[in-house]
N, C-alpha and C positions, 0 to 999 in steps of 0.2 A: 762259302757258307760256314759258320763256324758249331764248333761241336759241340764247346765245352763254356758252358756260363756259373761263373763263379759271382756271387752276391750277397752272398753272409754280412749279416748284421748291415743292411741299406736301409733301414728301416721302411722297406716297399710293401706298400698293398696289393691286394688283390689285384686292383685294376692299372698299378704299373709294371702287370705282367703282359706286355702287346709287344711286337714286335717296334724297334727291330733288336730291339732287349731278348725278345724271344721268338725262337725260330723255328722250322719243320726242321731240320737237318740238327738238334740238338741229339747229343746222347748220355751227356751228363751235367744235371742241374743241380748245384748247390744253392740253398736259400732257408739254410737257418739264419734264426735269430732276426726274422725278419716279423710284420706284420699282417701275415696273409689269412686268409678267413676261407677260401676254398683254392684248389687247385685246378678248377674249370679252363684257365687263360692257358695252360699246357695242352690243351688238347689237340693244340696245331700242330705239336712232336710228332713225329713217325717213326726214328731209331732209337727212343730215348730209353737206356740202360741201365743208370744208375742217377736216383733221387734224393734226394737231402733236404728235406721238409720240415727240420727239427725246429723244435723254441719258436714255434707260431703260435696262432689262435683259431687253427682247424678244431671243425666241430663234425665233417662231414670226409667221408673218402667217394663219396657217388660217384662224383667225375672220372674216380680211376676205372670202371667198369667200360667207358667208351672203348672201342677196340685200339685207338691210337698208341695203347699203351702194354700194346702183349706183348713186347719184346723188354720190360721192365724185370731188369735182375737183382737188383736191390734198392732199398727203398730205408730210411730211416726219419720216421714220422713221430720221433720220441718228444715229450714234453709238449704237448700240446691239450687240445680239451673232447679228445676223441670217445665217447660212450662203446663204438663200434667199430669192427673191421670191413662193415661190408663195403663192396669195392674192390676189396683183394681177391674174390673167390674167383676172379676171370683172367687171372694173370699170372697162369701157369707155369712160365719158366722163374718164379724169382725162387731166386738162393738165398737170401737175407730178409729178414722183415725185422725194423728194430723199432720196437713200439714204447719205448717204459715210459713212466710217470705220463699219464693218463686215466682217463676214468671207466676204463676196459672193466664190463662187469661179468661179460662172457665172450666164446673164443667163435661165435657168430660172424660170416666174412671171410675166415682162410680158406684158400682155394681148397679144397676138399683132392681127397689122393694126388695135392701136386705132387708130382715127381722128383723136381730139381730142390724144393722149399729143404736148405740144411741147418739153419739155423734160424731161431725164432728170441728174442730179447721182450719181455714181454713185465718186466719188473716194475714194482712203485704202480699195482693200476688194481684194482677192486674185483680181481678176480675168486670166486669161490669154489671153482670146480673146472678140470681140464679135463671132463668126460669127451669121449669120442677121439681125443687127439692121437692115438698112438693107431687109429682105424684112416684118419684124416692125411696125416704126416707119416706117412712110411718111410721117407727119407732122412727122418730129421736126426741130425745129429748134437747139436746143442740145444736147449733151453734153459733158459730163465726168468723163473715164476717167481723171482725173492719180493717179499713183501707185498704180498696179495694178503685173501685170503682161505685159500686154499686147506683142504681139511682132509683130503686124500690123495696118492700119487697112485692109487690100485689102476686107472684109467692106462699107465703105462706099461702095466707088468705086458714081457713077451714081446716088446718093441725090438726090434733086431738090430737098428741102428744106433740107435742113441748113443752116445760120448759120453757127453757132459750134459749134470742136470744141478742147478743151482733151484733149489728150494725150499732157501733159506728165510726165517721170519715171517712165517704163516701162522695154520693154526695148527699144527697136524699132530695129533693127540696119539698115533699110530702108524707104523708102517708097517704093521704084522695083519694089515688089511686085505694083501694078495699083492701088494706090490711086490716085484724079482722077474725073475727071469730076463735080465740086459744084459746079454753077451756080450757086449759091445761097451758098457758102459764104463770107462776110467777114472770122473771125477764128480763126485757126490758132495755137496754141501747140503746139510741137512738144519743147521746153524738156527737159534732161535726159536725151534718151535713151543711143542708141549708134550714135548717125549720121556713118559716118566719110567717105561720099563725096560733098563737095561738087554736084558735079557732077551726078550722079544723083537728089541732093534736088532740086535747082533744076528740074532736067528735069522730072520727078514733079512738082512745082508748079504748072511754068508749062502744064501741058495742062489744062485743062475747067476753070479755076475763075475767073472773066474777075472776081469783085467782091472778090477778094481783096484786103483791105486792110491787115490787121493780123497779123503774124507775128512769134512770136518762135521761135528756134533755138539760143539761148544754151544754154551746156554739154552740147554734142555735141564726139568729139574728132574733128572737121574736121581735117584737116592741112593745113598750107598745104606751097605750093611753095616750095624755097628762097629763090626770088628774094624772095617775100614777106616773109620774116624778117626784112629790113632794113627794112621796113617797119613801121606800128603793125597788129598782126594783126588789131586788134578792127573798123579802118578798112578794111583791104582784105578781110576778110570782107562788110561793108556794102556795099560797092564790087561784090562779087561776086554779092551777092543783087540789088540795087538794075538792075544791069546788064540782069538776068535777070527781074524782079519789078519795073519800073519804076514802076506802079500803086500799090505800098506808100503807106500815109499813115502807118503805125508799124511799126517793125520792132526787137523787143527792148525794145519800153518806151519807145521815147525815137521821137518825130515825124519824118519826113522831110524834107526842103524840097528844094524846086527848084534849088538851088544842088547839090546834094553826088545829085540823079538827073541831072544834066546830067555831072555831074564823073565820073559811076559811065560814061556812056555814052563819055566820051572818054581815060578812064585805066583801059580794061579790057585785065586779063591772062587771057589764053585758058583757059576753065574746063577745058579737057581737062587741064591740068597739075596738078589734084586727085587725090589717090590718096587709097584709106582707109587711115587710120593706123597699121594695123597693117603696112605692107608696107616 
């Protein structure tokens, strides 16, 4: 009996999902870039572990709820025309869920306190709010919410686990909202949003996240203070994080050194002379 059915890009339907193409004794099915409209014809799997559902034309996850499918540890159902997750909430042991570019309007569907759930890819989908996740996702170590449109991250503050948070190209007008406290968290891309006070991103930063290492903040409209103008802005922005985020190893992409956090801690201009850009 074979295990493993690889089918990317066959241009297969739904209904060229039957045996003997597909079997009970499957445990890993690849079938992007294929034409399939529901995942029903899988539910003759018994061991299946890892799924690969990408660049279809899924509109539905229902079928994932059957029990044939609780030993499913990862799943990447990106690029398709999904509104919802439900489906997933029965399928406790998965460790990956990669959902992006989809029409995800809310996080309705994740198994609720999975346990195993360490990483969620969730980019490119009409999201406006990730309330309840860091109560849902105890585990979770990565996410990425970039380009949604999301308006607050305060839903995560106190999350014990979390790594990495990519959410980047939202709307989020604030992070001095109650988001912090991530012990755990290393890599923050904040990128694109509508972050216009220096000063109160910094603040918001620098509480509860002591392995912060990597951040980027590029295209937010920060305003500098007059005096800064005469200066290169891209410099005395660095200067201001650095000051403040001394611990950085990357900030925007580009590495730190010990030369230019010594320089950040002896050419600082007083962050209260930040205002949001609007004023």
């Amino acid at each position: 009996a074979h295990t493993h059915l690889s089918a990317n890009g066959q241009h297969l339907k739904t209904e060229d999902l039957r045996p003997p193409l597909v079997g009970q004794h499957l445990q890993t099915v690849l079938l992007s870039c294929n034409d399939l409209v529901s995942l029903e014809p899988l539910n003759i799997t018994r061991n299946l572990t890892t799924l690969d559902a990408s660049h279809n034309a899924l509109t539905s996850l229902a079928s994932l709820s059957a029990g044939t499918f609780s030993n499913l540890v990862s799943i990447d159902i990106s690029h398709n025309r999904l509104r919802t997750l439900e489906g997933l909430d029965r399928l406790s042991r998965l460790r990956r869920v990669v959902a992006h570019d989809n029409a995800l309007e809310s996080l309705v569907g994740l198994p609720v306190g999975a346990p195993c759930l360490h990483e969620l890819q969730l980019a490119q989908n009409a999201l406006a709010s990730i309330e309840g996740l860091a109560v849902s996702l105890p585990k979770l170590r990565t996410l990425n919410v970039a380009h949604n449109r999301v308006e607050s991250l305060a839903p995560l503050a106190g999350h014990g686990s979390l790594e990495e948070l990519d959410a980047s190209n939202n709307g989020l007008p604030t992070v001095g909202d109650g988001f912090g406290d991530l012990p755990m968290l290393h890599s923050l891309d904040l990128r694109a949003n509508r972050l216009a006070n220096l000063h109160e991103t910094l603040g918001a930063l620098s509480q509860g996240m002591p392995r912060l290492r990597r951040l980027w903040l590029g295209g937010n409209p920060f305003r500098l203070p007059a005096a800064a103008k005469r200066d290169d802005q891209e410099a005395h922005l660095r200067r201001e994080v650095l000051y403040v985020l001394p611990d950085l190893e990357m900030l925007d992409g580009l590495p730190t050194t010990v030369v230019e956090r010594v320089a950040a801690q002896n050419h600082h201009h007083p962050l209260a002379c930040y205002v949001p850009s609007h004023l």
